[in-house]
Each structure stands twice: as C-alpha cells, then as structure tokens.
PDBQT receptor file of N, H, CA, C and O in Angstrom, charges set to zero:
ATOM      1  N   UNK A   1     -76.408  -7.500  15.976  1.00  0.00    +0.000 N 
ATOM      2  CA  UNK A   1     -76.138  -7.615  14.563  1.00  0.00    +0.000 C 
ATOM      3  C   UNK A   1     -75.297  -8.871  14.339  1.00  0.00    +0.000 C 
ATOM      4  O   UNK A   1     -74.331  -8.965  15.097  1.00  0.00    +0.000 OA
ATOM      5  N   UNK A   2     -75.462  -9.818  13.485  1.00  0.00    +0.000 N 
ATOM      6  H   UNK A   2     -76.247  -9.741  12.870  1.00  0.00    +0.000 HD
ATOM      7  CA  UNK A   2     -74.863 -11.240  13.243  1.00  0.00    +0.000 C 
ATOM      8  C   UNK A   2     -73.876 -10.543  11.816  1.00  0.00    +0.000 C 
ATOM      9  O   UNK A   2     -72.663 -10.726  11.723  1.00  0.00    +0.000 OA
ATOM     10  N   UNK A   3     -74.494  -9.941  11.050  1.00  0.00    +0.000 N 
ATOM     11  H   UNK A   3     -75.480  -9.792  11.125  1.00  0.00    +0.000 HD
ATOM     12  CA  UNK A   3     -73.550  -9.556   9.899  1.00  0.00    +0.000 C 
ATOM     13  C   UNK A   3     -73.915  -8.190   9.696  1.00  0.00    +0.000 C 
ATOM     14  O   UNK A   3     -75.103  -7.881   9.787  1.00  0.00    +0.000 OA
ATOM     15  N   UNK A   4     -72.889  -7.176   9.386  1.00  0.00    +0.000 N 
ATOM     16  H   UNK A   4     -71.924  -7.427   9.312  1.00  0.00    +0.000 HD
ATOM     17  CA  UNK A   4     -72.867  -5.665   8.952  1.00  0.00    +0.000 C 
ATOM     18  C   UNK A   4     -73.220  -5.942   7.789  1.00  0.00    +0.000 C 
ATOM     19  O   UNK A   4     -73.263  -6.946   7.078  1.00  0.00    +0.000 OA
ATOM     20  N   UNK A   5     -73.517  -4.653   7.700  1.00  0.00    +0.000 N 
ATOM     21  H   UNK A   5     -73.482  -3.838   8.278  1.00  0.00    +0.000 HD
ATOM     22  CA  UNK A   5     -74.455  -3.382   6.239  1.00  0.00    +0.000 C 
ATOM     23  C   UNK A   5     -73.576  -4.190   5.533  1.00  0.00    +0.000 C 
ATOM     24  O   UNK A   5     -72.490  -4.398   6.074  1.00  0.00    +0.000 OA
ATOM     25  N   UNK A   6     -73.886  -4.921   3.963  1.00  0.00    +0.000 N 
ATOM     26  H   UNK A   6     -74.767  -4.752   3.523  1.00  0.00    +0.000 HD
ATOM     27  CA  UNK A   6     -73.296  -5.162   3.223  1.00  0.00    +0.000 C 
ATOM     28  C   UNK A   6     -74.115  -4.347   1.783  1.00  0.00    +0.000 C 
ATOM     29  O   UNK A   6     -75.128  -4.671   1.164  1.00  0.00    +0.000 OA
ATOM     30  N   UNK A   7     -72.882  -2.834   1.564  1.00  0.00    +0.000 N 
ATOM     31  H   UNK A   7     -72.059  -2.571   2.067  1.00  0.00    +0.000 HD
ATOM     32  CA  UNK A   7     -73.487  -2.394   0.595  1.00  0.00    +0.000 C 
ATOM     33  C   UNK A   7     -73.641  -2.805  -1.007  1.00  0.00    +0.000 C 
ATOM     34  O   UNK A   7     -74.227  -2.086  -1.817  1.00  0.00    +0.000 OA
ATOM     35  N   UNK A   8     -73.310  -3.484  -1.182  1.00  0.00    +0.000 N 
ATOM     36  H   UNK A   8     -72.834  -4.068  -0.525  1.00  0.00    +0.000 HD
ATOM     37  CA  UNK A   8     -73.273  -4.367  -2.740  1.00  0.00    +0.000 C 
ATOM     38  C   UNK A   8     -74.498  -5.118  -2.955  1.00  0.00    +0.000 C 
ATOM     39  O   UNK A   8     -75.069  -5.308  -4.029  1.00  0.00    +0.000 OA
ATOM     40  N   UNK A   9     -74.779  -5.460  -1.972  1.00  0.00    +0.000 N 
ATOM     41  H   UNK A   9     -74.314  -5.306  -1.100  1.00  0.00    +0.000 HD
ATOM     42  CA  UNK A   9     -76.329  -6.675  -1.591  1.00  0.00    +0.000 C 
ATOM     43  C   UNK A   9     -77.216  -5.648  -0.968  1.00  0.00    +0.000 C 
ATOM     44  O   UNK A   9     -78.359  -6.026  -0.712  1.00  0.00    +0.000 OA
ATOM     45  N   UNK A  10     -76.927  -4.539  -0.708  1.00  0.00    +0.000 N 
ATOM     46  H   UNK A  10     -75.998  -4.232  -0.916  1.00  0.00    +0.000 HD
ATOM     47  CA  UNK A  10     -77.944  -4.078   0.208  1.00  0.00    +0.000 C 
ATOM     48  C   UNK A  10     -78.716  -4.713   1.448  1.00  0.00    +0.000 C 
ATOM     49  O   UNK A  10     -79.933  -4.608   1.600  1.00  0.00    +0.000 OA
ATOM     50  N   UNK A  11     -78.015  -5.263   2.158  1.00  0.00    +0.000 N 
ATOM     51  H   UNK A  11     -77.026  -5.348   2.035  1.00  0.00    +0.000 HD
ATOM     52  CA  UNK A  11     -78.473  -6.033   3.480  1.00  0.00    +0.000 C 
ATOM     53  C   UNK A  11     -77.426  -6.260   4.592  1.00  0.00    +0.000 C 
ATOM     54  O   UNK A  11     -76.198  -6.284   4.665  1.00  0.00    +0.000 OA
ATOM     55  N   UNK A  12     -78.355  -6.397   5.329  1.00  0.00    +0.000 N 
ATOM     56  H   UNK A  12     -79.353  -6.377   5.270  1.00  0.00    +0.000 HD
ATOM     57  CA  UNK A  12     -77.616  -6.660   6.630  1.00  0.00    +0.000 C 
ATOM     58  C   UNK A  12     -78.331  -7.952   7.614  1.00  0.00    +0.000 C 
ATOM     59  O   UNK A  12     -79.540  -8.177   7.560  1.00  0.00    +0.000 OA
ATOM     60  N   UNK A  13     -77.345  -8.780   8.545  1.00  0.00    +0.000 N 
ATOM     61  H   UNK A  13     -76.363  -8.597   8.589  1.00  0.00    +0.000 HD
ATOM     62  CA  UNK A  13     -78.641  -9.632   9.010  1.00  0.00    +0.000 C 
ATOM     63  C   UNK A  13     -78.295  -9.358  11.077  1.00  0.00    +0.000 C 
ATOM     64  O   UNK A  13     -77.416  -8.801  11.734  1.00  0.00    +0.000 OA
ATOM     65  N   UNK A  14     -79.408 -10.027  11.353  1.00  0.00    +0.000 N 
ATOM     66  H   UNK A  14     -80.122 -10.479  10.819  1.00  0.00    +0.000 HD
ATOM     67  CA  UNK A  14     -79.250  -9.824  13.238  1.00  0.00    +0.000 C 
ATOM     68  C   UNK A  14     -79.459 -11.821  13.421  1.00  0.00    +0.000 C 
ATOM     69  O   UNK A  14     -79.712 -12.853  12.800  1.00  0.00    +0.000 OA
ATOM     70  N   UNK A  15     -79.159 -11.323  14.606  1.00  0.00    +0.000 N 
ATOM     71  H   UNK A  15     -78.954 -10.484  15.111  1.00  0.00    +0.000 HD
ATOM     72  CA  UNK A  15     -79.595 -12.557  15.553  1.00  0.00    +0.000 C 
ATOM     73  C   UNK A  15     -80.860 -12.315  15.228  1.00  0.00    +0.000 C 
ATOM     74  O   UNK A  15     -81.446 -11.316  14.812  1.00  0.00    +0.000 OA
ATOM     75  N   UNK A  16     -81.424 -14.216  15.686  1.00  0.00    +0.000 N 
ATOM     76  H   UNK A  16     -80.948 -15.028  16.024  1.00  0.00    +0.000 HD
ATOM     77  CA  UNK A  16     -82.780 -14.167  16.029  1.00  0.00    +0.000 C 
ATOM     78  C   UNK A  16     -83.314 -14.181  17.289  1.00  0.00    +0.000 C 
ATOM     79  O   UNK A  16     -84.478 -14.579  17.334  1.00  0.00    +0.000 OA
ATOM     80  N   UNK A  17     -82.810 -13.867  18.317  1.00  0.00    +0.000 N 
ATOM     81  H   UNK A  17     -81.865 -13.543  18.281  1.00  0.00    +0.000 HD
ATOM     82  CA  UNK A  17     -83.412 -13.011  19.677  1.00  0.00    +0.000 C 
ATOM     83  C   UNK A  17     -84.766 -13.244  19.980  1.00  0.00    +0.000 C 
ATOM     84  O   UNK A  17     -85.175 -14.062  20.805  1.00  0.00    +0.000 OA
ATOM     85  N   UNK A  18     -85.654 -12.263  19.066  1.00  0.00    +0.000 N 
ATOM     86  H   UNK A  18     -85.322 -11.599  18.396  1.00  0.00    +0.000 HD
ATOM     87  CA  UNK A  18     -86.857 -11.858  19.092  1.00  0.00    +0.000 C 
ATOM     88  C   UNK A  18     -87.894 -12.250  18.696  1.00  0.00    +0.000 C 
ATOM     89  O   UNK A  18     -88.386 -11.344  18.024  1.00  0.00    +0.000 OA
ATOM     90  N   UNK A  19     -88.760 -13.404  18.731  1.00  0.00    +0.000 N 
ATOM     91  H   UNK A  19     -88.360 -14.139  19.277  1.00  0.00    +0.000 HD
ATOM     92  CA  UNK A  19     -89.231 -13.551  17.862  1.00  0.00    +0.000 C 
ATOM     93  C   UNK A  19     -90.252 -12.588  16.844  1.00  0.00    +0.000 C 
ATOM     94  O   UNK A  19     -90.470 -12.706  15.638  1.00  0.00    +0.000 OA
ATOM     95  N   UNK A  20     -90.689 -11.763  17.669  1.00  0.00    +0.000 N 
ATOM     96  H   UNK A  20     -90.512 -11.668  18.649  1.00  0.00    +0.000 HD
ATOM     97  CA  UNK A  20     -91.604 -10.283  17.086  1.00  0.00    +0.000 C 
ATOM     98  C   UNK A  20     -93.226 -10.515  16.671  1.00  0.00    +0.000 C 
ATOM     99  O   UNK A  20     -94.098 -11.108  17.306  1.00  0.00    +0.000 OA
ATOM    100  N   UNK A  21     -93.273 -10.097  15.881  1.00  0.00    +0.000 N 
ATOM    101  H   UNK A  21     -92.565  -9.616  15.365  1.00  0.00    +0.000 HD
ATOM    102  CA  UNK A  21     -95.098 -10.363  15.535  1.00  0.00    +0.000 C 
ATOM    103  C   UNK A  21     -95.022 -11.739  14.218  1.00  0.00    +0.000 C 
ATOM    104  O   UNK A  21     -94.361 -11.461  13.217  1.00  0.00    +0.000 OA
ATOM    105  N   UNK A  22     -95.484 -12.708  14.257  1.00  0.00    +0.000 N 
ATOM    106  H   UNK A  22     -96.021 -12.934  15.070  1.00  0.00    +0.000 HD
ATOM    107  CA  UNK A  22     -95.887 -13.660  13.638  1.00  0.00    +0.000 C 
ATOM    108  C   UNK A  22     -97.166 -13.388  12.754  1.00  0.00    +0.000 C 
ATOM    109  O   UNK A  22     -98.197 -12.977  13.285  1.00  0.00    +0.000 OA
ATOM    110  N   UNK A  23     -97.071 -13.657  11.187  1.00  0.00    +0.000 N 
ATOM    111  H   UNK A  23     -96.232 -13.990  10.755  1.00  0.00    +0.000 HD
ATOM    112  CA  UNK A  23     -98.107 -13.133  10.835  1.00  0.00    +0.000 C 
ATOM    113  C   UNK A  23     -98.081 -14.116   9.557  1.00  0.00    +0.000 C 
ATOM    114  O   UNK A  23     -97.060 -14.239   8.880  1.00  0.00    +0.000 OA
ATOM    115  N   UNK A  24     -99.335 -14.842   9.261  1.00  0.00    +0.000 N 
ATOM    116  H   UNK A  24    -100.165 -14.742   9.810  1.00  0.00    +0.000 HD
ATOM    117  CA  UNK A  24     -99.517 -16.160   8.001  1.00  0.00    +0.000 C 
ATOM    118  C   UNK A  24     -99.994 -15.144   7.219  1.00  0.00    +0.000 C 
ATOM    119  O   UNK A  24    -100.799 -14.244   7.459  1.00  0.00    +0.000 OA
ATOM    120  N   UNK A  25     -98.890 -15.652   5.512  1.00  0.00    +0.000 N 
ATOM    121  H   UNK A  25     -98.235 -16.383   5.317  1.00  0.00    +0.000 HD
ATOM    122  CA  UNK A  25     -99.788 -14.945   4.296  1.00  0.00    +0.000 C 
ATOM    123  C   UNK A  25    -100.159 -16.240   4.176  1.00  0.00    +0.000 C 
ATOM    124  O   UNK A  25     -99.452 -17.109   4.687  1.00  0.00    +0.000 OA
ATOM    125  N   UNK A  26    -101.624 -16.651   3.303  1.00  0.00    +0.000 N 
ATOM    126  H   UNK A  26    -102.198 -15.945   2.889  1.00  0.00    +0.000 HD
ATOM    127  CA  UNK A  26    -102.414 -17.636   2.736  1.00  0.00    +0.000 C 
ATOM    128  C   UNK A  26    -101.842 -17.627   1.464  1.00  0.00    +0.000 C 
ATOM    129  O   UNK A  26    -100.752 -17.107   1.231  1.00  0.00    +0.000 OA
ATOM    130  N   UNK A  27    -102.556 -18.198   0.613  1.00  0.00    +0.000 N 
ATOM    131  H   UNK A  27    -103.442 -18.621   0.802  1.00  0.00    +0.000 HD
ATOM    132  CA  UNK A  27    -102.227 -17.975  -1.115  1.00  0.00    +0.000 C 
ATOM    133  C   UNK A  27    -103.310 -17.468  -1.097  1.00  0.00    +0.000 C 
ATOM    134  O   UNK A  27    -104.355 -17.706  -0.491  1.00  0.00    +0.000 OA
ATOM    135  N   UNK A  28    -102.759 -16.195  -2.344  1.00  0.00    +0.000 N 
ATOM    136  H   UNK A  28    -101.910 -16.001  -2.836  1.00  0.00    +0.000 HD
ATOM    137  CA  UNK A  28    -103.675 -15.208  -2.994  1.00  0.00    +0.000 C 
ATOM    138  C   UNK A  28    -103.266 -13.778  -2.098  1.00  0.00    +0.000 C 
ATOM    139  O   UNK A  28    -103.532 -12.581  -2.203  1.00  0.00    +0.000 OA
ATOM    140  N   UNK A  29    -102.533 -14.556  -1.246  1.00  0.00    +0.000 N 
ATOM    141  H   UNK A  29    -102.316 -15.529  -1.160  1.00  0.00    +0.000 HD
ATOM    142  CA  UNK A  29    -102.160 -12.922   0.124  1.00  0.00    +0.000 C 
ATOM    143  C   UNK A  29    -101.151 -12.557  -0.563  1.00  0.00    +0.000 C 
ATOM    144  O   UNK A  29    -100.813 -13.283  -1.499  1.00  0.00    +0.000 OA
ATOM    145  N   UNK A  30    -100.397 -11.327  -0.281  1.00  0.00    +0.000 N 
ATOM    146  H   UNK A  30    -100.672 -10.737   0.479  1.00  0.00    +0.000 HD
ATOM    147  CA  UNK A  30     -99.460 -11.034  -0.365  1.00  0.00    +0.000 C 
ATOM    148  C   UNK A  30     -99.067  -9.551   1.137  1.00  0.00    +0.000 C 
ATOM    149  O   UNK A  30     -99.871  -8.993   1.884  1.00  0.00    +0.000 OA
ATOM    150  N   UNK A  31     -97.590  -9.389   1.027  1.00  0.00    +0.000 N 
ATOM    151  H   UNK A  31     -96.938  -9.842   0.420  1.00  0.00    +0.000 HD
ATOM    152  CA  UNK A  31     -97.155  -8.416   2.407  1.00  0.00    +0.000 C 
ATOM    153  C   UNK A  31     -96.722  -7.678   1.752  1.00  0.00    +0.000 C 
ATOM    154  O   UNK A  31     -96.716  -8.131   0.607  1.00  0.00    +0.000 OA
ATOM    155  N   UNK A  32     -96.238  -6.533   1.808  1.00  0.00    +0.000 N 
ATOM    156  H   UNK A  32     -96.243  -6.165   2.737  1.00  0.00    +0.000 HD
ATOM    157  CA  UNK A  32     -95.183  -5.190   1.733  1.00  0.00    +0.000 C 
ATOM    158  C   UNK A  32     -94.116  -5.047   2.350  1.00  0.00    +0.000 C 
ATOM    159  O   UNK A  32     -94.424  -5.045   3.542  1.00  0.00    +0.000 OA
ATOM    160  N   UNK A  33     -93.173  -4.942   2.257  1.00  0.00    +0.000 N 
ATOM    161  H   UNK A  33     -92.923  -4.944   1.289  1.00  0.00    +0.000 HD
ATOM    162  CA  UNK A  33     -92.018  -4.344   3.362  1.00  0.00    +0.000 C 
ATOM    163  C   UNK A  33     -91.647  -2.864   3.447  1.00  0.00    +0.000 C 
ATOM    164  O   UNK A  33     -91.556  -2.182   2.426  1.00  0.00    +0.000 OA
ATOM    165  N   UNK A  34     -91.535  -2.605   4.091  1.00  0.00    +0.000 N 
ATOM    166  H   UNK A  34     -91.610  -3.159   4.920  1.00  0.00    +0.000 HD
ATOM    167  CA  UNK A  34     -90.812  -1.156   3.295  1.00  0.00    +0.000 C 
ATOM    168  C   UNK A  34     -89.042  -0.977   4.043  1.00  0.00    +0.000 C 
ATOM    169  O   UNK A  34     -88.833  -1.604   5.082  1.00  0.00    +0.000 OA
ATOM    170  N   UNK A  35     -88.321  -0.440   3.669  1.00  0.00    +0.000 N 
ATOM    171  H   UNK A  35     -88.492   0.069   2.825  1.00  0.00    +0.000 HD
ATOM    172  CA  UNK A  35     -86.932  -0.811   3.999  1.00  0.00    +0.000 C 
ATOM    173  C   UNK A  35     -86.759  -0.425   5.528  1.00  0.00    +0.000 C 
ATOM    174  O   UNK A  35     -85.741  -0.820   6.097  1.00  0.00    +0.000 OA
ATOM    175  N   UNK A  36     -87.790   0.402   6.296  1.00  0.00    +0.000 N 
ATOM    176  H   UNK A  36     -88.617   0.723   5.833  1.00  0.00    +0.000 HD
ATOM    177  CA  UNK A  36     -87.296   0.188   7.810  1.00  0.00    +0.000 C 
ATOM    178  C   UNK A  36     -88.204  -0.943   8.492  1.00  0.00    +0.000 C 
ATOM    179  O   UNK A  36     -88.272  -1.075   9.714  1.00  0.00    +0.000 OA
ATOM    180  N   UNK A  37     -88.977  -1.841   7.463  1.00  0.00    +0.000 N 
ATOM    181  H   UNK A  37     -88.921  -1.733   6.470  1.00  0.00    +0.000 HD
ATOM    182  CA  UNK A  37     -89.811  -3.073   7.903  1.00  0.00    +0.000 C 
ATOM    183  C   UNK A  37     -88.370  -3.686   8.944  1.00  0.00    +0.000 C 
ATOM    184  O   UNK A  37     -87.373  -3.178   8.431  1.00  0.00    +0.000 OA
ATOM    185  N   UNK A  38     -87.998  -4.438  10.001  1.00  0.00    +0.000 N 
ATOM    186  H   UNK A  38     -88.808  -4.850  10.418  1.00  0.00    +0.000 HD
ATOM    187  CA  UNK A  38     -87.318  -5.571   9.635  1.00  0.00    +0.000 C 
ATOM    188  C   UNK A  38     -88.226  -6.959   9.190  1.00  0.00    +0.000 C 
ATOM    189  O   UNK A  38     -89.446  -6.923   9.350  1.00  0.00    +0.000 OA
ATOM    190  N   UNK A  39     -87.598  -8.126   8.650  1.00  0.00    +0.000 N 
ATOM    191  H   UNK A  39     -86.607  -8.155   8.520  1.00  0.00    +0.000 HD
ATOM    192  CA  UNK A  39     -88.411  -9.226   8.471  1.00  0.00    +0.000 C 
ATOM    193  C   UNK A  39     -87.748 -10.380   8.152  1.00  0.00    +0.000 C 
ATOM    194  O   UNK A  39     -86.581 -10.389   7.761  1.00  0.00    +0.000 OA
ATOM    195  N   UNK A  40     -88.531 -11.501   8.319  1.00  0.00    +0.000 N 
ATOM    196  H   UNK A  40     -89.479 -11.493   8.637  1.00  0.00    +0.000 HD
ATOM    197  CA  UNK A  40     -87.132 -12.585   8.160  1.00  0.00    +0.000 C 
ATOM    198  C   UNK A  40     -88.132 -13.846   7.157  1.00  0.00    +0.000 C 
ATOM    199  O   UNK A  40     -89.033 -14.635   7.442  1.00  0.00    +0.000 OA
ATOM    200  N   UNK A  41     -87.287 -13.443   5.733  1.00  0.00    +0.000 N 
ATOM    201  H   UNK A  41     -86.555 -12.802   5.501  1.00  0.00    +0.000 HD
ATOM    202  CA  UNK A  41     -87.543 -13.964   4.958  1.00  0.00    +0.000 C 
ATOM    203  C   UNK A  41     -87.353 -15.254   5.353  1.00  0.00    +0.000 C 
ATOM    204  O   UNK A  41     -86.864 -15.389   6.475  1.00  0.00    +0.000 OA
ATOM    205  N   UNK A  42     -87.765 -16.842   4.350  1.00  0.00    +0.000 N 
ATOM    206  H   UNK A  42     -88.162 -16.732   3.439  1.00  0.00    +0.000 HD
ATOM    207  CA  UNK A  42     -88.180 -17.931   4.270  1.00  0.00    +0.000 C 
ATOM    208  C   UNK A  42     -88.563 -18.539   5.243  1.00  0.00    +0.000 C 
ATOM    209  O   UNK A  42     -88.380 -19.756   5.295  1.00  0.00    +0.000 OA
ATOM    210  N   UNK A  43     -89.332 -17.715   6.490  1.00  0.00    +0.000 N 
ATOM    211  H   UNK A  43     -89.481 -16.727   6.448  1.00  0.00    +0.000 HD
ATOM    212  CA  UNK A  43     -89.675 -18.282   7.962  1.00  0.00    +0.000 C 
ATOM    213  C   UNK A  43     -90.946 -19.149   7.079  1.00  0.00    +0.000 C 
ATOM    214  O   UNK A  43     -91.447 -18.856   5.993  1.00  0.00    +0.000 OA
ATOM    215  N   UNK A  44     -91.213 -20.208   7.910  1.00  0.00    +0.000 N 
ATOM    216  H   UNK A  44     -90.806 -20.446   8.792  1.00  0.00    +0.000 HD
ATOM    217  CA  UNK A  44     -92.524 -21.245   7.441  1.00  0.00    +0.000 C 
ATOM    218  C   UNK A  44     -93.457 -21.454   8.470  1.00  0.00    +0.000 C 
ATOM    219  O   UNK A  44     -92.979 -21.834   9.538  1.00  0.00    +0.000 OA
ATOM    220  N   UNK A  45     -94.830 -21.276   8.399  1.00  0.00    +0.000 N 
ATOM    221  H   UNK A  45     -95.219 -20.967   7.531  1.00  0.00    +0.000 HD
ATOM    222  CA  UNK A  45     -95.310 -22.203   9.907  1.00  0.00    +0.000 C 
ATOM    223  C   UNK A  45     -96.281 -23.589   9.236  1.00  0.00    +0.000 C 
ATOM    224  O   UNK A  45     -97.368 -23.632   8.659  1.00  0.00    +0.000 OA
ATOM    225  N   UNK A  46     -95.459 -24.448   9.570  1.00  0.00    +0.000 N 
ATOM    226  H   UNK A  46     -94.576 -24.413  10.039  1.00  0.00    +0.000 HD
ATOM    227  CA  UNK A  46     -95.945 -25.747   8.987  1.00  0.00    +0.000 C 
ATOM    228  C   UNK A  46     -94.672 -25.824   7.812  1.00  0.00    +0.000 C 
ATOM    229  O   UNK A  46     -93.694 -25.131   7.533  1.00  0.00    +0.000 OA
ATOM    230  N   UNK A  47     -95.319 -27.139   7.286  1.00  0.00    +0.000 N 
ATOM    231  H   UNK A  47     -96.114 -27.702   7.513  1.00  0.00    +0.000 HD
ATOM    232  CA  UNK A  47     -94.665 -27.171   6.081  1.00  0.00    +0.000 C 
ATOM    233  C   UNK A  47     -94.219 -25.942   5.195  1.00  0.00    +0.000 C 
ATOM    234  O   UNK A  47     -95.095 -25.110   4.960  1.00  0.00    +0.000 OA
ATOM    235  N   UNK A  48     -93.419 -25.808   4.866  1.00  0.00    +0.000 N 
ATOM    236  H   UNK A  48     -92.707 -26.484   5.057  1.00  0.00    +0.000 HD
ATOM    237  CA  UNK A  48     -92.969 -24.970   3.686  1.00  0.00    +0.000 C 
ATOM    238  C   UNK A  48     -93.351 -24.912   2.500  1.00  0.00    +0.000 C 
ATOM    239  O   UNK A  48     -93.007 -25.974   1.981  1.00  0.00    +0.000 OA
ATOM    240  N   UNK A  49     -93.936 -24.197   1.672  1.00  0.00    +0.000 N 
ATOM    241  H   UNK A  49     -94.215 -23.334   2.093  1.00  0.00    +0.000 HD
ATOM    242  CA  UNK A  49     -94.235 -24.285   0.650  1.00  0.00    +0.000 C 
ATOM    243  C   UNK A  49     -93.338 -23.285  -0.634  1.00  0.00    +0.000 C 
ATOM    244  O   UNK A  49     -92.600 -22.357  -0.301  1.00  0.00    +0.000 OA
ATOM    245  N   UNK A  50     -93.615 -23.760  -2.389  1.00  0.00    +0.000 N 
ATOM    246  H   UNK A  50     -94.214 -24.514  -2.659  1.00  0.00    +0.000 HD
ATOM    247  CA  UNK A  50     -92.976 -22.600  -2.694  1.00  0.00    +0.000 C 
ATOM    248  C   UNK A  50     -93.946 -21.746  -3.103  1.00  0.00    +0.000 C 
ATOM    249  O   UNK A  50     -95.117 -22.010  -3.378  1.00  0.00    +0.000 OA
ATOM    250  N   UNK A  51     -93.214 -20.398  -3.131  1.00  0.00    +0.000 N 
ATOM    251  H   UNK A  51     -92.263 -20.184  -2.908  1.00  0.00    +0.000 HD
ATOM    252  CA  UNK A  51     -93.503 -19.301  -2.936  1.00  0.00    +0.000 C 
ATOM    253  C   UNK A  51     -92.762 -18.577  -4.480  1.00  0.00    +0.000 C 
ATOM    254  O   UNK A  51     -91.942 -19.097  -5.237  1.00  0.00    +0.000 OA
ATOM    255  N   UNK A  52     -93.589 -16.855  -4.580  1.00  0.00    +0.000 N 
ATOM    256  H   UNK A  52     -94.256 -16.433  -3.965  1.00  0.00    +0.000 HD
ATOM    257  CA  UNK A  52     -92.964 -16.440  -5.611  1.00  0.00    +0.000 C 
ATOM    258  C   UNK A  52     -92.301 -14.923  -4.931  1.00  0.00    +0.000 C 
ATOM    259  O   UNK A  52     -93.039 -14.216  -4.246  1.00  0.00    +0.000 OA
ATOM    260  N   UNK A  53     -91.489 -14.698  -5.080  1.00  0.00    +0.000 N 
ATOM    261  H   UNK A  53     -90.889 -15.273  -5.636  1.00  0.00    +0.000 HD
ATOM    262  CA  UNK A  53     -90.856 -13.473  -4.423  1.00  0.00    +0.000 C 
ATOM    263  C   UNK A  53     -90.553 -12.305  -5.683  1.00  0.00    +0.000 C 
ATOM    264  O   UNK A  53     -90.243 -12.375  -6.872  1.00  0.00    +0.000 OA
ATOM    265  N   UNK A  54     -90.799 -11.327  -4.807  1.00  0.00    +0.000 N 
ATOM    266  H   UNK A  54     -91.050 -11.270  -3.841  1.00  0.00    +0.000 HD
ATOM    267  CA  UNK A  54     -90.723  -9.946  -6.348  1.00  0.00    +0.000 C 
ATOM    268  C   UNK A  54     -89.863  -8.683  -5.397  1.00  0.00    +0.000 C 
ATOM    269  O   UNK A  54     -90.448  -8.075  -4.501  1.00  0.00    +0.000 OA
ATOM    270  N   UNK A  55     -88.710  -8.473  -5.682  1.00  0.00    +0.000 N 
ATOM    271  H   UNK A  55     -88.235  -8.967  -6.410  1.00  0.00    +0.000 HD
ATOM    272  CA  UNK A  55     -87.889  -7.284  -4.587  1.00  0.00    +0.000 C 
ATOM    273  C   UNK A  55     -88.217  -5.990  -5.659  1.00  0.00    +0.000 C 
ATOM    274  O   UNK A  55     -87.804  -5.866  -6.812  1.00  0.00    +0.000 OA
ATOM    275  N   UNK A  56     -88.878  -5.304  -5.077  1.00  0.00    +0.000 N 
ATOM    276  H   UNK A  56     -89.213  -5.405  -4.140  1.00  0.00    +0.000 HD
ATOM    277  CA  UNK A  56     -88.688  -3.833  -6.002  1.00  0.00    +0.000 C 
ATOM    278  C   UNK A  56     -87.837  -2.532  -5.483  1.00  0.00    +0.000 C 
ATOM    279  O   UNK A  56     -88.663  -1.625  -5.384  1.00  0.00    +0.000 OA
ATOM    280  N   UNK A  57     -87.117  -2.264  -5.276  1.00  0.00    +0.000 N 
ATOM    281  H   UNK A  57     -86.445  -3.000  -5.357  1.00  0.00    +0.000 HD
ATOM    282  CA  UNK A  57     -86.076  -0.824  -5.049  1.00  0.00    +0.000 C 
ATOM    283  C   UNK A  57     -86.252   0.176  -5.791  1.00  0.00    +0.000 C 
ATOM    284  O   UNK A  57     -85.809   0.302  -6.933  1.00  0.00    +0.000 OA
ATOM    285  N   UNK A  58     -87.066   1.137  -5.045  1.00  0.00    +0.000 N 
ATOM    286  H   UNK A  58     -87.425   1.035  -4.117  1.00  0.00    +0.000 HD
ATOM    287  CA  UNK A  58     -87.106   2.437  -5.667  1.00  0.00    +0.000 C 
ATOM    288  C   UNK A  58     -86.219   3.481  -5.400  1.00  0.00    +0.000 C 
ATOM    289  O   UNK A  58     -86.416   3.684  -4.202  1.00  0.00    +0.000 OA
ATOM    290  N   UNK A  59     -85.576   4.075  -5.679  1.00  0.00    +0.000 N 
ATOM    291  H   UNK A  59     -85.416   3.910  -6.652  1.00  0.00    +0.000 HD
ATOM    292  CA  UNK A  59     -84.270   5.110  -5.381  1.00  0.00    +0.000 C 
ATOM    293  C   UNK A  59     -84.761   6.356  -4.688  1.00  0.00    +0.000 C 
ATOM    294  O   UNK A  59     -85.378   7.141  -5.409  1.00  0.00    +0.000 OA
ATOM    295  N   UNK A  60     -84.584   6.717  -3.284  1.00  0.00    +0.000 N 
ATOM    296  H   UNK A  60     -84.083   6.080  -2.698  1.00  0.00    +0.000 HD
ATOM    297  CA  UNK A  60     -85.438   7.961  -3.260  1.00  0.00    +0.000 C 
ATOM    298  C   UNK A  60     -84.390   9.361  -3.313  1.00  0.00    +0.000 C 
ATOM    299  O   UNK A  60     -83.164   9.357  -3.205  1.00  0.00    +0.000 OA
ATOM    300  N   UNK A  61     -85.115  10.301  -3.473  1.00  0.00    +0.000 N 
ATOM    301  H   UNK A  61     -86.112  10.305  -3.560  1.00  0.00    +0.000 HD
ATOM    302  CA  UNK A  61     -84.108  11.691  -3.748  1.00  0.00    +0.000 C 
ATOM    303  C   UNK A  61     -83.162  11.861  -2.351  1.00  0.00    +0.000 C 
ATOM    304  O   UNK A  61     -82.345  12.777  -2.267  1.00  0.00    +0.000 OA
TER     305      UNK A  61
C-alpha cells in the first residue's frame, strides 16, 4: 500500500509492483470497474490521448 483508505475521496493507492493484465480500450470502447476491480487510471499505451471519464457510486444496503 503507497497510501491508506482515504475516506473523504474514497480511495486508496498501492505500489506499482505488478504490472497485471494490460488491456487497450479503442474509441467507441468503453470498461466497467466495479469497486473490488483494482485499476490504474490514466495508464496510456502509446501516446496519450484525451479521454472522457464518468465515476458512478451506487450506495449498497
């Protein structure tokens, strides 16, 4: 863990260690996360491009 649970932001971050599964969205793609996803936002392969990001939080019982 590089930074603890920060409950105000809802996040937490790790080392990058691992690199894990590598996976290209195209345009027109889009991914899911779901909160036990881990994932490491603004990774690029190639150039960087911009992008549109949408966080949705649903509250569960």
């Amino acid at each position: 863990m590089k930074t603890p649970y920060n409950p105000d932001k809802d996040v937490i971050f790790y080392t990058n260690d691992v690199p894990g599964v590598q996976v290209a969205v195209n345009g027109g793609e889009y991914m899911i996360f779901n909160p036990w996803d881990g994932h490491k936002p603004k990774a690029a392969a190639g150039e960087p491009m911009p992008i549109k990001k949408i966080i949705v939080k649903i509250k569960e019982n």
